[in-house]
C-alpha positions, 0 to 999 in steps of 0.5 A: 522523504518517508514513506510508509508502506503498509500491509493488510491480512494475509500479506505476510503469507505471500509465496505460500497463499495461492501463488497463481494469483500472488506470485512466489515472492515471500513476504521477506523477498517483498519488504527486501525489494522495497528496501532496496529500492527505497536505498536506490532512491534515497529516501526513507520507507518503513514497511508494516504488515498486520492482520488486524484492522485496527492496527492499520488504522493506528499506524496510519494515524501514527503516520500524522504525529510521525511526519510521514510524506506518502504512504502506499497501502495493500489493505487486502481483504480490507479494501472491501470492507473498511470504512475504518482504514478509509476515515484514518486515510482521509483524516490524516490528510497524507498522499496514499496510493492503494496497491493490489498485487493481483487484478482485481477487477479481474476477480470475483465480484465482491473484490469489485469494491475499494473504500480505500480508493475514495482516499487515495491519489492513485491504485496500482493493480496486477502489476505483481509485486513490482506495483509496491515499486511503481507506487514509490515511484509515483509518491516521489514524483507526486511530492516532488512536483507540489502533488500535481498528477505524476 
């Protein structure tokens, strides 16, 4: 199994950019953790940051021609904003789960809005940096079980 975990702007300033909301976790620690879990797990996970919209959408589209299984993404700011990132998910057709390491419907109103939601099997919030983990977990079992609801 491959997956493909993908992260949006600012992702890559995690235990600097305001830790009350993100944690003291660094970018580094992150991918390490997913790494490992992915090892314990047997399968095979690329992970990706960029701050840059199209960037994410040419990885997802890659994705298709790469024969990824699922893919769990952290747009950040970008889960409000782009219809881009949303059409590349639906277009390839590759089960997505959305990720946010804060609550977000806890925080301010702007954040209220997810495009990536209307494409994804499930969205995993505030659970830290350990939703990345919840939402491997979810994708093995998704595909696993013919993508019936895990």
């Amino acid at each position: 199994m491959k997956l493909l975990i993908l992260n949006g702007p600012n992702l890559n300033m995690l235990g600097i950019r305001e830790p009350e909301h993100y944690g003291k976790t660094t970018y580094n620690d992150l991918v390490n953790l997913i790494d490992n879990h992915a090892n314990e797990k047997g399968i095979s996970c690329e992970t990706y940051q960029t701050n840059s919209e199209g960037g994410l959408v040419d990885k997802i589209q890659q994705a298709y021609f790469d024969k990824v299984d699922g893919i769990v993404i952290n747009p950040g700011a970008y889960t409000h904003t782009s219809i881009a990132i949303l059409d590349a998910v639906k277009s390839v057709q590759i089960p997505c789960v959305e990720v946010h390491i804060s609550k977000v419907e806890e925080r301010e109103e702007f954040r209220q809005t997810s495009y990536i939601r209307l494409a994804c099997v499930k969205t995993i919030t505030g659970q830290g940096v350990n939703g990345y983990l919840q939402a491997i977990d979810f994708l093995i079992n998704y595909l696993n079980n013919g993508r019936s609801e895990a």
